[in-house]
N, C-alpha and C positions, 0 to 999 in steps of 0.2 A: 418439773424436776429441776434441782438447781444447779447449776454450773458446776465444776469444777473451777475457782479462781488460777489464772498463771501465775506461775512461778516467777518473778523478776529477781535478779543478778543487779545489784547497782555499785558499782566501781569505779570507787572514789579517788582521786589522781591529786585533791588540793583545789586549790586555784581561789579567785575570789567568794565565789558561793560558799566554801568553807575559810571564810578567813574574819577572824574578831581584831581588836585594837593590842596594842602589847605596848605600855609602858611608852605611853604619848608617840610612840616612835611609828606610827603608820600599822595600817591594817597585816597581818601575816597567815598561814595557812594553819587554819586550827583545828576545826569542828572535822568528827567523823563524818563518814556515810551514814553511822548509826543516829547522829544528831543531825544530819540531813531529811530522815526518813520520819523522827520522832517530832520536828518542827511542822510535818503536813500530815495533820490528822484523817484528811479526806483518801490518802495515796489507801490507806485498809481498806476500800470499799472495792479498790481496781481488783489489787493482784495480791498476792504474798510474798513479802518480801525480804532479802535478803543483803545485809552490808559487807562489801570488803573494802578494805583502807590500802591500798593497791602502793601510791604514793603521798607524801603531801608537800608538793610543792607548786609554787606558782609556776603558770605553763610554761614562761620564759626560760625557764629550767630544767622543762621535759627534756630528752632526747629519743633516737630512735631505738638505742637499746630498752628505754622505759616501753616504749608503744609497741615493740616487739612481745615485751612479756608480758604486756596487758592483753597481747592478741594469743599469746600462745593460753591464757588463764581463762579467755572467751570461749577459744575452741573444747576446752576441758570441762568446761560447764554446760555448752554446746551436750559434748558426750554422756553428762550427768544428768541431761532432761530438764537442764532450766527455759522455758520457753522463750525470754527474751533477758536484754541486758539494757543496762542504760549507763553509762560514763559519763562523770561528773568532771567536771576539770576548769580551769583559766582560761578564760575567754582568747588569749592574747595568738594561739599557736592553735586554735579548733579548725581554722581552715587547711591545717596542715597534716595536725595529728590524724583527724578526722579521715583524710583522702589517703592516709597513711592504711588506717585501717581499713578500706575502701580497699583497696591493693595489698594487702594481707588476707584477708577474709575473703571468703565464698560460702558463706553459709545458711541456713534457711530460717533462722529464726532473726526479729530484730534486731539492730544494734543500732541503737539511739543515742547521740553524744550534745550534753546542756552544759549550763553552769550560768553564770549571773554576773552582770555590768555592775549594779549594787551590792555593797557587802552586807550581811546583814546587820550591822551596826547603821544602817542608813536608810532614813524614811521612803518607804517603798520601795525596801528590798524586794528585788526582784526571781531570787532563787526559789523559794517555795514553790510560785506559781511555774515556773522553770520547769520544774523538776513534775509536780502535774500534769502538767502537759508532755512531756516527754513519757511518764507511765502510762498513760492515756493513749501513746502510737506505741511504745513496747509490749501494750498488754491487748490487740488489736489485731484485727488484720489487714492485709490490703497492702502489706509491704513491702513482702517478696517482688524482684524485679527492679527495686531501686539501691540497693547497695547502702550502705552506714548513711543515716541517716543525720540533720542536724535539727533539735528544736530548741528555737527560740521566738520568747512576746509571742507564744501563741504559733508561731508560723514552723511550718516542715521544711528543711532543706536539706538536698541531695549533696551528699560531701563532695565528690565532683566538682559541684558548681556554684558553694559556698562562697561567699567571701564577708571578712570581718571590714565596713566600710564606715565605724565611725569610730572614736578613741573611747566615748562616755556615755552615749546614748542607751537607753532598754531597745531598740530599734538596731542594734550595733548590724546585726547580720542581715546580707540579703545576696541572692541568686541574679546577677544583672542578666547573665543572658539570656534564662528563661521564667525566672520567679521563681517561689515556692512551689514545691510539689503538691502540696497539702496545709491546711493551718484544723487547729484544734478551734472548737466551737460549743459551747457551754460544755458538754461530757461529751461532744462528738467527734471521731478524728474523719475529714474529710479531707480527699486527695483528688488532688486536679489531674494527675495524671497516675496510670498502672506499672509504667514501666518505662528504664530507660534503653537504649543499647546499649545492646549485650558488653560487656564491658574484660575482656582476654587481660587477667591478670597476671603480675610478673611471680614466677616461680621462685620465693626467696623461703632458703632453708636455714637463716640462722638472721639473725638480727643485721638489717643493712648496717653496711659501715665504710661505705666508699669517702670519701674527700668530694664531697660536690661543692663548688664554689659560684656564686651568683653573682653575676655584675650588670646594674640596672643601667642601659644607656642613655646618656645625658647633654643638653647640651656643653658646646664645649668638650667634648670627650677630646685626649688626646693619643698620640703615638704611645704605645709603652703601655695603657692602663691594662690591657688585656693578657699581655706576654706576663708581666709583674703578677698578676692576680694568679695565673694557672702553675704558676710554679708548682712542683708536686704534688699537683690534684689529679683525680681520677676524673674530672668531669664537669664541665662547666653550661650555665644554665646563664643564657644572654637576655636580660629583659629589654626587645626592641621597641625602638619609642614609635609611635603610630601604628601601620600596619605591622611594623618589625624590621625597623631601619636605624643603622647607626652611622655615624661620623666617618665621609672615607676616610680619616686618618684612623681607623682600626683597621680596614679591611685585610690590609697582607698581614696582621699576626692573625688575624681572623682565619685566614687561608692556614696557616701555620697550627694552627692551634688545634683545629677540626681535622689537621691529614693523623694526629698526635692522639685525642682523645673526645670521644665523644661530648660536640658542643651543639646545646640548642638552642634554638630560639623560640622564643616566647612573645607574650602581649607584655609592655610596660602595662597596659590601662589592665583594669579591673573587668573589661567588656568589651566584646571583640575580638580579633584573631587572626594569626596571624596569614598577611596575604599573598600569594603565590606567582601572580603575573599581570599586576598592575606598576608597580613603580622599578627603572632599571637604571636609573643612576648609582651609581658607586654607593654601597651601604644601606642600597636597598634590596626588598625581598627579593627580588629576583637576584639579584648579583650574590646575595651573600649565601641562596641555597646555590646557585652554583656553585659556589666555593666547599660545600659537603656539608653546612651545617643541615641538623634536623629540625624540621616545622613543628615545633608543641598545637599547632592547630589553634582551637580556642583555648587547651588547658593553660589558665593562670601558671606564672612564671614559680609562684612559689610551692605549686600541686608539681610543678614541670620537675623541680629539683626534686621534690620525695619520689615521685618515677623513676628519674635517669637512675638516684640513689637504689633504688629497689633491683632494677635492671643489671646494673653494673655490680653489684653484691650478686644477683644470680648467677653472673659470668655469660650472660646475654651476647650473642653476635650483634655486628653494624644492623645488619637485613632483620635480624627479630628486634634490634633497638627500635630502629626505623618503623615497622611492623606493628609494635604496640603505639609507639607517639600519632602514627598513622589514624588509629581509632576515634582521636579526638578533631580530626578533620572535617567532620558533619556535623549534622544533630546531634 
C-alpha cells in the first residue's frame, strides 16, 4: 500500500540561494521559494510541497523581530498538520537565526534551516542540492530530540552547536565540538546520534528586543572599552579570549558592569569553553566569575547573545539567567 507523502512547509527568508545578478551591480535577493522548489525536480518524489516567501532579504538584514514571526508562522503550521518545515535563508546569520529558533520552538515535527555559499548564477551552485538534502531530513524520521536543525554539503547540524567557519567555501559550516549529528547519503538521512540534552528553553512571549551588546576581548584591551560599550544596554555578552580571560585593565568596570546588568562570558574560539578553576590571575576565569559574571559554558559567544537576548525579553531572574546558561556546562 502506498504511503501517504509529507507535507513540507518551506519558508523562504532570501539570502544568497535565492539571489540572481541586478544590473552589473553584484548578486541581490530575488527568486521565490516557489522558484526554489521548481529548480529540483527530484524534491516531488519526497514530500508535497508547499512555498511561502516569508522575507527577502540577505541574512545580514534579518532581525529578531523577523525570526520571531517566522517562528510564530511554524507553530501555525505546526497546528495546521504540516509534518515538517525547512527555511531557506543567507548563509551569513544561520548560526544565529537558527539557535534563535532553537530557543523559540519546542515542537515535534522537523525544523530544518539551508541556503547556499554559491548563488545560482555560479558554476556549481550549491542550493539545489542544499535544499535536497534538507527535504530528505524534513520529510524523515529520527529527529525528534535534537532541536532546529542545520543542512549543509550533505552534512546535519544541531543549531546549538553550528558554526559558519569559512567566508566562501560549499564546506562553510561545521559543529567543532562534536561534528554532525547526521549527513544525508544517496536518498538516505543517517544520524550519528538520537538525541541531545534536554535543552529548558526561555519563555519569550513576544519578539525579543533587549539591547544586548557584545565585546570580543582582544589583545591590547584597554580601561574604558567596557563601561563605553554598555552604555544603555540591557546586557552584555564578553567574548573571552582562551579559556575566558581578559586584560586586567577591564576587570573593575567588569566588576561594575555585572553588579548593573547581566554580563556573560563566553568562548572567543569557535571550540571549547569556558573554564572555571584553572587560571586566577586578574582577568581570568576564575577572578572574573567571582566578580558575578555568568559562564556561557561551551555555548559560542554569538548563540550566548540570542539567549541572554531571549531571557532578558522574558523578564527572567539573575538564578533562572544563571539556571539556563547553566545547561551549557556539559555535554
Amino acid at each position: 500500500m502506498r504511503k501517504t507523502k509529507p507535507n513540507i512547509a518551506i519558508l523562504a527568508l532570501g539570502g544568497t540561494i535565492a539571489m540572481t545578478a541586478k544590473s552589473g551591480s553584484g548578486v541581490v535577493p530575488n527568486l521565490t521559494g516557489q522558484s526554489l522548489i521548481d529548480a529540483v525536480p527530484d524534491l516531488e518524489g519526497i514530500a508535497t510541497f508547499t512555498a511561502e516567501q516569508v522575507a527577502q532579504k540577505a541574512s545580514c538584514a534579518l532581525n529578531f523581530e523577523d525570526i520571531w514571526g517566522l517562528s510564530q508562522r511554524i507553530l501555525n503550521l505546526r497546528r495546521d498538520g504540516i509534518s515538517g518545515i525547512i527555511v531557506t535563508q543567507g548563509t551569513d546569520a544561520i548560526e544565529e537565526t537558527s539557535f534563535l529558533l532553537d530557543c523559540l520552538l519546542d515542537i515535534d515535527i522537523p525544523v530544518v534551516v539551508t541556503g547556499a555559499m554559491r548563488n545560482p548564477s555560479q558554476p556549481g551552485a550549491d542550493g539545489p542540492a542544499n535544499l535536497l538534502a534538507a527535504a530528505r531530513v524534513a520529510s524523515g524520521q529520527g529527529v525528534q530530540g535534537l532541536g532546529v536543525l542545520v543542512v549543509f554539503d550533505s552534512q546535519i547540524h544541531a543549531a546549538r552547536h553550528v558554526v559558519k567557519c569559512d567566508a566562501v567555501r560549499g564546506d562553510a559550516f561545521s559543529s567543532p565540538l562534536c561534528g554532525p549529528v547526521g549527513r544525508v547519503v544517496e536518498d538516505r538521512v543517517l544520524f550519528f546520534v538520537t538525541s541531545l540534552p534536554e535543552f529548558h528553553r526561555p519563555l519569550v512571549t513576544h519578539a525579543p528586543d533587549a539591547d544586548i551588546r557584545l565585546h570580543v576581548a582582544a589583545f591590547g584591551d584597554r580601561q574604558g572599552a567596557i563601561s563605553a560599550l554598555t552604555n544603555g544596554s540591557d546586557g552584555l555578552v564578553l567574548a573571552g579570549m582562551g579559556g575566558g580571560h581578559v586584560s586586567p585593565e577591564l576587570c573593575d568596570e567588569i566588576s561594575a558592569v555585572a553588579k548593573a546588568i547581566p554580563l556573560v562570558l563566553a568562548p572567543r574560539t569557535t571550540g571549547g569553553q569556558v573554564l572555571t578553576q584553572t587560571y586566577g590571575y586578574p582577568g581570568g576565569e576564575v577572578d572574573l566569575l567571582a566578580r558575578g559574571v555568568i559562564s556561557s559554558g561551551w555555548l559560542h559567544a554569538l548563540k550566548a547573545r540570542v539567549l541572554l537576548n531571549c531571557l532578558i525579553s522574558e523578564g527572567a531572574s539573575p538564578e533562572r539567567t544563571q539556571s539556563v546558561f547553566r545547561q551549557f556546562d556539559g555535554g
